[in-house]
C-alpha positions in Angstrom: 28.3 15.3 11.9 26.4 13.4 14.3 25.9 16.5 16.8 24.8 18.3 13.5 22.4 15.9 13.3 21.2 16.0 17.1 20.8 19.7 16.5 18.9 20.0 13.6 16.3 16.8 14.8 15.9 18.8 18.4 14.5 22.1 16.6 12.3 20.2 14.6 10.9 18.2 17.2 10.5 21.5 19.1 8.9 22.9 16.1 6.2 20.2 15.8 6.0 19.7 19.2 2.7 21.4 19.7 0.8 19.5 17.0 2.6 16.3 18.0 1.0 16.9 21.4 -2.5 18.0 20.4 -2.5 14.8 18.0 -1.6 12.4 21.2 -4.0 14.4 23.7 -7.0 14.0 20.8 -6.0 10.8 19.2 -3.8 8.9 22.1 -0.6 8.6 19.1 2.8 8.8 20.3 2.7 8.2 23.4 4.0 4.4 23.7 7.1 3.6 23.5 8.1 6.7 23.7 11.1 6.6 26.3 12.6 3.9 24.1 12.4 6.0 21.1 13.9 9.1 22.6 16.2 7.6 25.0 17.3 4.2 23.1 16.2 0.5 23.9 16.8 -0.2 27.6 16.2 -3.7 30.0 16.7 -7.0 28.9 16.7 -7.8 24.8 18.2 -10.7 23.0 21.8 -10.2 21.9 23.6 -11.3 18.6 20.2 -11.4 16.6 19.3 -10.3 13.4 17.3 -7.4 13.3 14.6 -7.1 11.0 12.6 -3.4 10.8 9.7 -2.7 9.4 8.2 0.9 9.4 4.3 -0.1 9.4 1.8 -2.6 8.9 2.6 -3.2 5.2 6.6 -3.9 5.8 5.4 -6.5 8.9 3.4 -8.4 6.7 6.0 -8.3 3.6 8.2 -9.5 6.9 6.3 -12.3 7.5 7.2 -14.8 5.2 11.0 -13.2 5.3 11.4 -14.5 8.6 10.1 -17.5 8.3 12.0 -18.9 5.6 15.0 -17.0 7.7 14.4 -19.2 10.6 13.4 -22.2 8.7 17.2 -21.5 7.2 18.9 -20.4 10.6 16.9 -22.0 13.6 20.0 -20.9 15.4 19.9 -17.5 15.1 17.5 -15.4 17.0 15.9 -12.4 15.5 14.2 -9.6 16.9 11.8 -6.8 14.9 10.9 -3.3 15.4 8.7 -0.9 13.9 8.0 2.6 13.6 4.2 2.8 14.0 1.5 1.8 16.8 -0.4 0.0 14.2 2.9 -2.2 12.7 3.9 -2.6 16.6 0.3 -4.0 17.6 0.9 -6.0 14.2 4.3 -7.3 14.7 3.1 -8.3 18.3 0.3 -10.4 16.5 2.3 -11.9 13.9 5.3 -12.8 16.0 4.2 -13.5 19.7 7.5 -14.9 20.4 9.7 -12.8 19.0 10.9 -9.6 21.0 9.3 -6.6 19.2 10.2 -2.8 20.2 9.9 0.7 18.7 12.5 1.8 16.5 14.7 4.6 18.1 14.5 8.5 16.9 17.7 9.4 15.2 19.7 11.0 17.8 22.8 10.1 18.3 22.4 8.5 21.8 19.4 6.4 21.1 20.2 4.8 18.4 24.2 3.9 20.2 22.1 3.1 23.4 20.3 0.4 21.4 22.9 -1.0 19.0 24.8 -1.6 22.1 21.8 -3.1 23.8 21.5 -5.7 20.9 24.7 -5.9 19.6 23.0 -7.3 16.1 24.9 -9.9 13.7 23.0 -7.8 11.3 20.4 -5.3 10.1 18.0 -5.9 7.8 15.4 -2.7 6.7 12.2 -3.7 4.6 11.9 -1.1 2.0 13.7 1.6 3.2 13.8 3.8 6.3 17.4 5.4 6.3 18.4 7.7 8.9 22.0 9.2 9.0 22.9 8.7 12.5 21.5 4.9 12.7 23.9 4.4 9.6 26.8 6.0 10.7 26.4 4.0 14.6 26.1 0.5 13.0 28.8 1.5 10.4 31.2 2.1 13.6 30.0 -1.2 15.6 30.6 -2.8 12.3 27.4 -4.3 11.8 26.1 -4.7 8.3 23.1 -3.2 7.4 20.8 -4.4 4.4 18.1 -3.4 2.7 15.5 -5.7 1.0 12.7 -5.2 -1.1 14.0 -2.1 -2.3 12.7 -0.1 -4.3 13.4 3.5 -5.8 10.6 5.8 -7.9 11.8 8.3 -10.6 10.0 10.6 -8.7 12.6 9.7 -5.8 15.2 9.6 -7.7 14.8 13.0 -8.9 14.6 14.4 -5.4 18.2 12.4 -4.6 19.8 13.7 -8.2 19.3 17.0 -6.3 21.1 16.4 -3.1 23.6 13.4 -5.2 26.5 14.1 -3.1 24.5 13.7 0.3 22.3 10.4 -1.6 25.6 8.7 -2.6 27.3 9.4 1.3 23.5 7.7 2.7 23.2 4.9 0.7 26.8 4.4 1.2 26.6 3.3 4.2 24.1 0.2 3.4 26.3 -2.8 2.8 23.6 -4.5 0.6 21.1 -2.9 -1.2 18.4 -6.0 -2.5 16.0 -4.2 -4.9 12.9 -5.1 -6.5 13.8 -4.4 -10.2 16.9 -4.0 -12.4 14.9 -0.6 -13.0 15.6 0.4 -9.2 18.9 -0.9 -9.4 20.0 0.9 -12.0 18.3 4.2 -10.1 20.9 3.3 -7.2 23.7 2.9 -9.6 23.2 6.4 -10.9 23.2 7.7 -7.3 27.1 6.6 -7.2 26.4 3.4 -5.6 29.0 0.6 -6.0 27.9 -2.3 -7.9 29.0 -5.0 -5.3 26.5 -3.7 -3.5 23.4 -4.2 -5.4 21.0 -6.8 -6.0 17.8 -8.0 -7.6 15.9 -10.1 -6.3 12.4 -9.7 -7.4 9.7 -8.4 -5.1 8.7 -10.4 -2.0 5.7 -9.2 -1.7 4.8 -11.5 -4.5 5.7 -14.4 -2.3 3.5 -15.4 0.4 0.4 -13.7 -0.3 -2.9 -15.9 -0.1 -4.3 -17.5 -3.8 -6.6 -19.7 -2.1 -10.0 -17.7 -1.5 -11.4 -21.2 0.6 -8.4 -20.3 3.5 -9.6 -20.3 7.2 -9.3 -16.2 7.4 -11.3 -15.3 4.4 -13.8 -17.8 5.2 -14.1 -16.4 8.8 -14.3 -13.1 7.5 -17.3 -14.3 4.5 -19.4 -15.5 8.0 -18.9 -12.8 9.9 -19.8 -10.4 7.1 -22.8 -12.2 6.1 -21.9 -12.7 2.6 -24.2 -14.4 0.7 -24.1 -16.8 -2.7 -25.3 -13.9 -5.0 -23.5 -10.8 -3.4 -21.5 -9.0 -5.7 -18.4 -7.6 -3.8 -16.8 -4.1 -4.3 -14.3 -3.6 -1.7 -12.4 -0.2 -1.5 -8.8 -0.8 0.2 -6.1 0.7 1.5 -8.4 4.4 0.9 -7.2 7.8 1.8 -9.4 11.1 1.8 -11.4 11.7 -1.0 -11.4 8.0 -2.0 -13.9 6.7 0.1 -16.7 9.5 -0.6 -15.6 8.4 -4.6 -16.0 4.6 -3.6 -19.6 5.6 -1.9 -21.1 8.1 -4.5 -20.4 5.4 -7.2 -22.2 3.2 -5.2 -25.0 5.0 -4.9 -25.6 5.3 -8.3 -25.1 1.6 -9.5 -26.7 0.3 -6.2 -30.6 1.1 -7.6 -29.7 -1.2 -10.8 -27.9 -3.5 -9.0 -29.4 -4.2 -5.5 -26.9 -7.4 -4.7 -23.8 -4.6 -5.2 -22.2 -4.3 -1.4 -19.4 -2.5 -0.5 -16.9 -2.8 1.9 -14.5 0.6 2.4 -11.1 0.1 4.9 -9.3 2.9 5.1 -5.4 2.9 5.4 -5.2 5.1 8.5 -7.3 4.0 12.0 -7.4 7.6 12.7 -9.5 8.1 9.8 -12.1 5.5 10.6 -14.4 8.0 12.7 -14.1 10.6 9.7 -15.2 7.8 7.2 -18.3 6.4 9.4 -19.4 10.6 9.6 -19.3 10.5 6.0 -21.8 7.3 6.0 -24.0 9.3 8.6 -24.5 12.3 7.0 -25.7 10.2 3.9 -28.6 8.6 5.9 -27.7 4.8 4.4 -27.7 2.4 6.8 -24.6 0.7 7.1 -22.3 -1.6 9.7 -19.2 -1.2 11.4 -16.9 -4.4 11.5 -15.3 -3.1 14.9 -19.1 -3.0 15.9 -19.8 -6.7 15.2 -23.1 -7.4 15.2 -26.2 -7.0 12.5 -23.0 -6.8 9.6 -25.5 -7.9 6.3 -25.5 -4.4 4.9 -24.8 -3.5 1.5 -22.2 -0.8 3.2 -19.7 -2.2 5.6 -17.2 -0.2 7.3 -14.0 -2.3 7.8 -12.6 -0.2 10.6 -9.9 -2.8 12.0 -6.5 -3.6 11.4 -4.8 -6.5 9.9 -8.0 -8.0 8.1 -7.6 -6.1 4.7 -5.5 -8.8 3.2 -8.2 -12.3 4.1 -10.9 -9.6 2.5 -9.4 -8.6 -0.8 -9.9 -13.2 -1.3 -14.3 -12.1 -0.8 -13.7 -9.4 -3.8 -15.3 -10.0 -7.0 -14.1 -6.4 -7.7 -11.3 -4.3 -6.2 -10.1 -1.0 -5.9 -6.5 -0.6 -4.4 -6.7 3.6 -2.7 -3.7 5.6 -2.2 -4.0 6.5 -6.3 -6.9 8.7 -6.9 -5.2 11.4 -4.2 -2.2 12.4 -6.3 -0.5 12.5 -2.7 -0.2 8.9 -1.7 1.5 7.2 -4.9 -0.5 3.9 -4.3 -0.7 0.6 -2.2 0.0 -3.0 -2.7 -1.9 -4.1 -5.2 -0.7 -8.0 -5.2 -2.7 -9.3 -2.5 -6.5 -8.4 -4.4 -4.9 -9.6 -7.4 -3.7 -13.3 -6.6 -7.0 -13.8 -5.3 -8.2 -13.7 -8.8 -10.2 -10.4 -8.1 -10.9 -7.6 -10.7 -8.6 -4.7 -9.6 -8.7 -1.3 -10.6 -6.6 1.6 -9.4 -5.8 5.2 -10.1 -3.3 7.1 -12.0 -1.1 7.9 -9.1 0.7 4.4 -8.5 4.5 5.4 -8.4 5.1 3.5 -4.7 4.0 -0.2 -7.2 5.0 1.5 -10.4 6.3 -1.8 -12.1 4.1 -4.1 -10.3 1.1 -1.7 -11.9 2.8 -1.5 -15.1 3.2 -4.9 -15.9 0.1 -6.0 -14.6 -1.1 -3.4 -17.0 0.4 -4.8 -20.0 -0.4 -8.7 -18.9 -4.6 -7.1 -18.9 -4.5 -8.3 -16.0 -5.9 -4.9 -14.3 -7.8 -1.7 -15.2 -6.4 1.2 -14.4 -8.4 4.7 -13.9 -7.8 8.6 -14.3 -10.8 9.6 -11.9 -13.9 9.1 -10.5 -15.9 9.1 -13.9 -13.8 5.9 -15.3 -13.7 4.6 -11.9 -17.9 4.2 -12.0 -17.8 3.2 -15.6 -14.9 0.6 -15.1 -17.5 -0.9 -12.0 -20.4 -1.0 -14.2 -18.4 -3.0 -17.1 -17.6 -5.4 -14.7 -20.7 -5.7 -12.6 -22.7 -6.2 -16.2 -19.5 -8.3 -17.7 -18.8 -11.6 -16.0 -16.7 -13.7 -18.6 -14.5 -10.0 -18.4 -14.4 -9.8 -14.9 -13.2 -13.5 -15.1 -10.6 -13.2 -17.8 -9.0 -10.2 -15.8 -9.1 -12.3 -12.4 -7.5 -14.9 -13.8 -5.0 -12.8 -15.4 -4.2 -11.3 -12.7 -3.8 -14.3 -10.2 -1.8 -15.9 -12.7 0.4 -12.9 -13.2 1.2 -13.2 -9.5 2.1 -16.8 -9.5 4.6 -16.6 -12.0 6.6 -14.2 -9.7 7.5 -15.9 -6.9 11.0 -16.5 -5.6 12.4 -13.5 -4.3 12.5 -14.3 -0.7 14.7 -17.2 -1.0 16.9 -15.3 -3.3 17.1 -12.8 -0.8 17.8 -15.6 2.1 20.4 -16.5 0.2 22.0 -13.2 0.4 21.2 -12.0 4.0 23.3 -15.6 4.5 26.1 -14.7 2.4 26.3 -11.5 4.4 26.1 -12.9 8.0 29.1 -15.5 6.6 31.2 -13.2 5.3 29.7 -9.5 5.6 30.3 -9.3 1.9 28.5 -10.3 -1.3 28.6 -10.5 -5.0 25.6 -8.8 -6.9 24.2 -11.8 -9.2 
């Protein structure tokens, strides 16, 4: 199967080559770590570690605390982490200077043997997801286990593997532990064909870690740098994609002439789209700062246009909206870290990727969620004109978060159980 494999991944990458080439000629993408990824990892790496993977940014910070408590666990053990992204390897490089970080391999056949073999891993654990046949089938024959953690499985994904069932079940069959969020997603891999034994919940670990305290070093930093004043009333606009920050801006314009001490702060989720999103601000003639730019930042538009910082904002928030759900396209982003900082959050209708984080928020008050731009201006306006509101669904929310913690240890526990034994029983 594997040359099957090779086969059909060569004419596709021959097929995109010509806009994967134009993207890295106008945008400077792809091109690092690009031998490693094509021809598997290669020069000295550590051996017998656990490797962790995280796709992008969002899967190295949920890593973050993983690993810790891993290491806290097993100071014996070395572990090494790779990513699929620029952005999550520039991130992984900040958040674990001294641990070895490299690109995940490309799916063929030899790259993926040439770097199992390389680091010879006790085991693998995946954040999320991110399963590719040919990785899978290589670890399955080195007998290394493989794990998932943090999983998680939409209906609207589980729909697309219902069609394909037979190819789902052969997949996910060859993950020796499958640690998912909610008994809802474990029951979705259940119904895939999956055996029992190898499913867990755990909770959702992205609940564990995240900053409640707005007075912490980072957020402060971030209140100097960006001029925020006792008095400012803070919209920030997260994790956006394409229309969302035009939305964010226009409602802005309109509330800003009644409410001159309104600022907003717009970061959207893709650097490449930080050029496209300062045009926008152009054309509108509003004067307005760049983070990246550093200086003269006491606007009442700001630009975040780094990476890394979005998670120290949300604590500056008195009102937050979480992008990725006003697109239809996206499904959503993480909408823990705005809320245990006791800030307002609102999102949009398309939230499938946090479906049961936004549901039971939902049904704790503890958010407000929106069909379109028209509710999202009017849900602004309530809570710019309603502070004892704004406060009850702050502290709703924060609370909310709080009372989820655990999951990492949980899933400690289990990644120990496996490396002991390379089996487990599902609690």
């Amino acid at each position: 199967m594997s040359w099957l494999l090779n086969v059909v991944y060569f004419f596709v990458l021959l097929f995109l080559s010509p806009w994967l080439i134009y993207r890295a000629l106008r945008t400077g993408r792809y091109r690092r770590g690009l031998n490693d990824k094509l021809m598997g990892l290669h020069g000295a790496s550590p051996s017998e570690a656990i490797w962790f993977h995280g796709v992008s940014v969002g899967e190295i910070h949920l890593l973050r605390q993983v690993i810790a408590a891993f290491r806290r666990h097993h100071p014996d053990l070395p572990c090494v982490i790779s990513t699929t992204t620029e952005t999550g390897y520039d991130e992984a490089k900040r958040c674990f200077p001294d641990l070895f970080v490299f690109f995940f391999p490309f799916d063929f056949s030899w790259s993926v043997r040439r770097t199992l073999t390389a680091l010879a891993p006790r085991l693998i654990v995946l954040a999320e997801a991110e399963l590719w046949p040919n990785f899978l089938m290589a670890a399955r024959r080195q007998g290394i286990p493989v794990a998932v953690i943090n999983g998680r499985m939409s209906p609207r994904s589980l729909k697309r593997y219902l069609w394909v069932k037979p190819l789902a079940r052969w997949l996910f069959g060859h993950v020796d532990h499958l640690l998912m969020q909610t008994e809802d997603y474990a029951r979705a891999v259940r119904i895939l064909g999956i055996e029992p034994r190898r499913v867990a919940v755990t909770g959702n670990i992205k609940f564990d870690g995240v900053l409640a305290e707005r007075r912490n070093p980072r957020t402060q930093s971030l209140r100097d740098a960006l001029r925020v004043r006792d008095g400012d009333f803070i919209w920030i606009a997260g994790s956006t994609q394409a229309p969302e920050e035009e939305i964010a801006f226009d409602v802005w314009l309109k509330l800003h002439k009644e409410y001159p001490t309104l600022r907003l702060f717009l970061v959207p989720r893709h650097k490449e789209r930080f050029e496209e999103v300062a045009q926008l601000l152009v054309r509108s003639g509003v004067d307005f700062a760049r983070r990246s730019r550093g200086a003269d930042l006491n606007k009442s538009v700001v630009l975040v246009d780094t990476i890394g910082e979005l998670g120290p904002l949300w604590g500056l928030a008195d009102v937050a909206f979480v992008g990725g759900s006003l697109d239809g396209r996206r499904g959503g982003q993480n909408m823990i870290e705005p809320a245990a900082f006791g800030a307002a959050v609102i999102f949009g209708p398309y939230v499938w990727n946090f479906a049961e984080t936004a549901r039971r928020l939902i049904d704790a008050r503890a958010a407000c969620q929106i069909a379109d731009a028209t509710q999202l201006e009017t849900a602004v306006r309530k809570l710019l004109e309603d502070g004892s509101e704004r406060n009850r669904l702050g502290d709703a929310a924060r609370a909310f978060v709080l009372s989820q913690q655990g999951a990492t240890e949980k899933t400690i526990a289990l990644l120990t159980d496996s490396i002991a034994s390379h089996r487990f029983q599902a609690a």
